[in-house]
C-alpha positions in Angstrom: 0.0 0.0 0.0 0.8 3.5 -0.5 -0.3 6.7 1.1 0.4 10.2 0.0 -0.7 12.3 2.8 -1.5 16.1 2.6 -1.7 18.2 6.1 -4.7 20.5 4.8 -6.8 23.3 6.7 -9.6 22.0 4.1 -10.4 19.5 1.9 -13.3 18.2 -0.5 -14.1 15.1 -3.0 -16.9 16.1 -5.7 -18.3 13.7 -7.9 -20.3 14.6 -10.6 -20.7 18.0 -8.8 -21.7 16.7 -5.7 -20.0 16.6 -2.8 -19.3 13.8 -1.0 -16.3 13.5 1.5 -15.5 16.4 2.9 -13.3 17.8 6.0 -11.5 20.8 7.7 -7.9 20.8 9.2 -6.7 17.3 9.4 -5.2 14.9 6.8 -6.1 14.1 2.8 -5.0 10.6 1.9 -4.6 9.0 -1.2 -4.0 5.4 -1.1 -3.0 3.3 -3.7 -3.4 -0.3 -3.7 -1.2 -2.9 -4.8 -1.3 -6.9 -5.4 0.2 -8.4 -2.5 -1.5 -6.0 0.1 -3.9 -7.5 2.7 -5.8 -6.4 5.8 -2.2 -6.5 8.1 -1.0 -3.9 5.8 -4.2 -2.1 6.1 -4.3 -1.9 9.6 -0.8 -1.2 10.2 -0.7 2.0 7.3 -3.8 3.2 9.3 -2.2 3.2 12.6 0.5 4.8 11.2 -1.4 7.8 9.6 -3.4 7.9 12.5 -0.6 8.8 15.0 2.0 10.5 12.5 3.2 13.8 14.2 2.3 16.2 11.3 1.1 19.2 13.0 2.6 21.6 15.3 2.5 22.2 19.0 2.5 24.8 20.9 5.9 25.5 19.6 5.2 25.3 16.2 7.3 22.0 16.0 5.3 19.1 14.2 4.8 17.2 17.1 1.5 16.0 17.4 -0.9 13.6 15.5 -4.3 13.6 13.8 -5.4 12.3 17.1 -4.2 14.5 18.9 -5.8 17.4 17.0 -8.6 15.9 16.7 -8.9 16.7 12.7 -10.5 15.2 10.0 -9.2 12.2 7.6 -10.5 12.2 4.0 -10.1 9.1 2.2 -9.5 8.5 -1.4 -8.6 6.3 -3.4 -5.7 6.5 -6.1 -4.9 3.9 -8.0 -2.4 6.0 -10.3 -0.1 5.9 -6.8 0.8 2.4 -7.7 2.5 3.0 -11.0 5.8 1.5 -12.3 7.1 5.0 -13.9 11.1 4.0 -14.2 11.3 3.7 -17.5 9.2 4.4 -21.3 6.7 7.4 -21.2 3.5 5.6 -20.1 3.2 4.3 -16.4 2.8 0.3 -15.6 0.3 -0.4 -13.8 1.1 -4.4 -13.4 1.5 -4.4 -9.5 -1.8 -2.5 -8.5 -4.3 -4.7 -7.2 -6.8 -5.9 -9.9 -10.1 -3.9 -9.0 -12.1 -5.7 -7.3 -9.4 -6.9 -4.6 -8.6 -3.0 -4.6 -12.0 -2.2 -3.9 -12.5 -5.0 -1.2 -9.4 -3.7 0.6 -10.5 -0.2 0.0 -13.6 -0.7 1.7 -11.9 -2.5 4.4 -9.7 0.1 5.2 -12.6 3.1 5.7 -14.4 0.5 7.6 -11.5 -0.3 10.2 -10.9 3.9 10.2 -14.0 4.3 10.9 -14.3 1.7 13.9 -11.1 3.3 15.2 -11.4 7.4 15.1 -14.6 9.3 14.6 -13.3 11.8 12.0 -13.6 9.8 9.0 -14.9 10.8 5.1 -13.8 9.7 2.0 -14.3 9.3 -1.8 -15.7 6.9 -4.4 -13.8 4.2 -5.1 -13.5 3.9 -9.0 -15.4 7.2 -9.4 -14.3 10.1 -11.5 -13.7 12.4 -8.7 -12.2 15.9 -8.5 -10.3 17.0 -5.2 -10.0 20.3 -3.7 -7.7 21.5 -0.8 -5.6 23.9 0.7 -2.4 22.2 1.7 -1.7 23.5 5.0 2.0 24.4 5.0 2.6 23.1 2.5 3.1 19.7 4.4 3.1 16.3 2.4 4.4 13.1 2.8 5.4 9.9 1.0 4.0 6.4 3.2 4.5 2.8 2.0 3.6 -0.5 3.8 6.6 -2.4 4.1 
């Protein structure tokens, strides 16, 4: 699994002009599913957003978590995060999961974050959506299961 994660003061997901995730200061993810994920994965990448110290303390030193704030978690997902881009001029996409094992474990994941913080919204998996935030900082990172 991968997981780009954006520290936002807002977020949104539209689809077809309607919103339908949306959250204030807290955390956008797009996660990107690949063949040989599973639910340990899941779990383990969800704990790991969940408690990464992204935004600042009273000392403006990024030292507390999206628990510890509080803030929202908008889930999407992104299967492009999976490409092979190393070489040609068109990305592989031979080590994402195939789309219905994507979608299971995309739906698996919301439901565990939902049974674990209360802060939860998220996309349309397999939807045309468009995304809008303001990416607080900017702040962005770069997570992969191992």
């Amino acid at each position: 699994m991968k997981a780009l994660i954006q520290r936002v003061q807002t977020a949104k997901v539209e689809v077809s002009g309607k919103t339908i995730g949306q959250i204030d200061k807290g955390i956008l993810l797009l996660l990107g599913i690949e063949k040989d994920d599973d639910e340990n994965k899941a779990d383990w990448l969800l704990e790991r957003i969940l408690n990464y110290r992204i935004f600042a303390d009273e000392k403006q030193r990024m030292n507390l978590s999206l628990r510890d704030i509080q803030g929202g978690l908008l889930i999407v997902s992104q299967f492009t995060l999976v490409a092979d881009t190393r070489k040609g001029l068109r990305p592989s996409f031979s080590e994402g999961a195939d789309p219905i094992s994507g979608e299971r474990l995309y739906d698996y994941f919301i439901d565990h974050a939902h049974s674990v913080y209360d802060h939860v919204s998220t996309g349309s998996f397999g939807a045309d959506m468009q995304i809008s935030l303001i990416n607080d900082g900017p702040v962005t990172f770069w997570l992969e299961t191992k």
